[in-house]
C-alpha positions as CSV (number, residue, x, y, z in Angstrom):
1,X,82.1,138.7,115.0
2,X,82.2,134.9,114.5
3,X,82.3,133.3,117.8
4,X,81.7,129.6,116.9
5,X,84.6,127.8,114.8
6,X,83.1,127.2,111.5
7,X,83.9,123.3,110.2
8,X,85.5,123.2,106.7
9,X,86.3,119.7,105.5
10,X,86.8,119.0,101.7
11,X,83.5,117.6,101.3
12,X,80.4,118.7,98.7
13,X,78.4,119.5,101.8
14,X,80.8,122.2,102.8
15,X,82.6,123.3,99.4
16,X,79.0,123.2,97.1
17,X,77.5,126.6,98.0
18,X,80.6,128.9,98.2
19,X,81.8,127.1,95.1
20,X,78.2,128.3,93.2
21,X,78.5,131.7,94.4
22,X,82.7,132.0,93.3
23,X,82.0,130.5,89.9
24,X,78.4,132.7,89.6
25,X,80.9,135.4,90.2
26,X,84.2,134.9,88.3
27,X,82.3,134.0,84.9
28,X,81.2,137.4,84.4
29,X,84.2,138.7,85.2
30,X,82.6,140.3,88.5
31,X,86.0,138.5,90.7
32,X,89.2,140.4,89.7
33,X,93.1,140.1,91.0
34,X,95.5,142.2,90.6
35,X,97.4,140.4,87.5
36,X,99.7,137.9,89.3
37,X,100.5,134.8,86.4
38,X,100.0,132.8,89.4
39,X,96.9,133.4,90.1
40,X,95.6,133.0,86.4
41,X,97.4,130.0,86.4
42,X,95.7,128.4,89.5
43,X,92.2,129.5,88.5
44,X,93.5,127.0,84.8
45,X,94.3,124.7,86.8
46,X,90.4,124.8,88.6
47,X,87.8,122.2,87.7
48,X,84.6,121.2,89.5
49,X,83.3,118.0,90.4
50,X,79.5,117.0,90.8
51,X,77.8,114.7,92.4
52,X,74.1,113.0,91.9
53,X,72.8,115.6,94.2
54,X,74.3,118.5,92.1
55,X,76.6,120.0,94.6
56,X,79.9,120.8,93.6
57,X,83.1,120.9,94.7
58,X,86.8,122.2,93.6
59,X,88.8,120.1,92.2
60,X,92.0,119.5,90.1
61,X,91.9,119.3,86.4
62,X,94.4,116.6,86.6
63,X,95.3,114.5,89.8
64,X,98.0,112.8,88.2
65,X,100.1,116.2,87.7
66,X,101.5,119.1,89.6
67,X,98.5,121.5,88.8
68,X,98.0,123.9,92.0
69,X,94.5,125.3,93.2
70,X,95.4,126.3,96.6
71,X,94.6,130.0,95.8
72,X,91.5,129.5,94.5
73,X,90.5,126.8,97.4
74,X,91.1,129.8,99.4
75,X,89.5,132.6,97.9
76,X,86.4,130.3,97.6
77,X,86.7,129.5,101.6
78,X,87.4,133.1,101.9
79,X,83.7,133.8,100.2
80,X,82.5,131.7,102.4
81,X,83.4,132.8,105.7
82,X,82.5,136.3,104.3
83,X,79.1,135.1,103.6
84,X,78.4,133.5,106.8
85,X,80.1,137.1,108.7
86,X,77.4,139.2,106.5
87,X,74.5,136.7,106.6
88,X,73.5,138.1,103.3
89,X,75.1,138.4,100.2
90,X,74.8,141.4,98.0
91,X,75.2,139.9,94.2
92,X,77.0,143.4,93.2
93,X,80.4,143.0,95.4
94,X,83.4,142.8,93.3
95,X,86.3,140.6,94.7
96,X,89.9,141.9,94.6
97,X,92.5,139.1,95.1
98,X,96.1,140.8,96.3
99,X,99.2,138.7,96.6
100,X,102.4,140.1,97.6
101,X,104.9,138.0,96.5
C-alpha cells in the first residue's frame, strides 16, 4: 500500500523513467491490448521528446492537430505507479490494456 501521494507533473523528471520502461516494452511487442482502433490509434499518435540530459518524455506528434495520447499518458503513469507499488520490476510482465467502451 502507497501511503504518500506520489507527484506527477508533465515534466522529463517525472515522465523520463516510466517512459523508458513503456517504450523498452511495447517495441517488442511485450505490451498488448485487447484490439480497440483507439488504442492503436493513440499509441500513432505517440512521440517522444528529449532533452540535453537524455530524459524523455511523451509527447504529441503534431501540436498543431487533434492527435490524442491520453491512453497512452496513462498506461505509462499506470507503469509507473506499478513500479513504485512493486519496488522492483520483473522485465518478463506482459501488459494487457482493456477498454470497455
Amino acid at each position: 500500500l502507497i501511503e504518500e501521494p506520489i507527484e506527477v507533473t508533465p515534466s522529463y523528471r517525472h515522465y523520463s523513467d516510466p517512459t523508458k520502461a513503456f517504450k523498452a516494452h511495447v517495441e517488442p511487442g511485450q505490451v498488448h491490448h485487447q484490439g480497440p482502433p483507439l488504442i492503436r490509434w493513440m499509441m500513432e499518435n505517440l512521440n517522444v521528446k528529449e532533452n540535453n540530459f537524455l530524459d524523455i518524455m511523451p509527447m504529441k506528434k503534431d501540436k498543431k492537430r487533434k492527435y490524442k495520447i491520453d491512453g497512452c499518458i496513462s498506461a505509462i503513469l499506470a507503469f509507473k505507479l506499478a513500479v513504485i507499488a512493486r519496488k522492483e520490476f520483473h522485465p518478463n510482465l506482459k501488459w494487457v490494456f482493456s477498454i470497455n467502451l
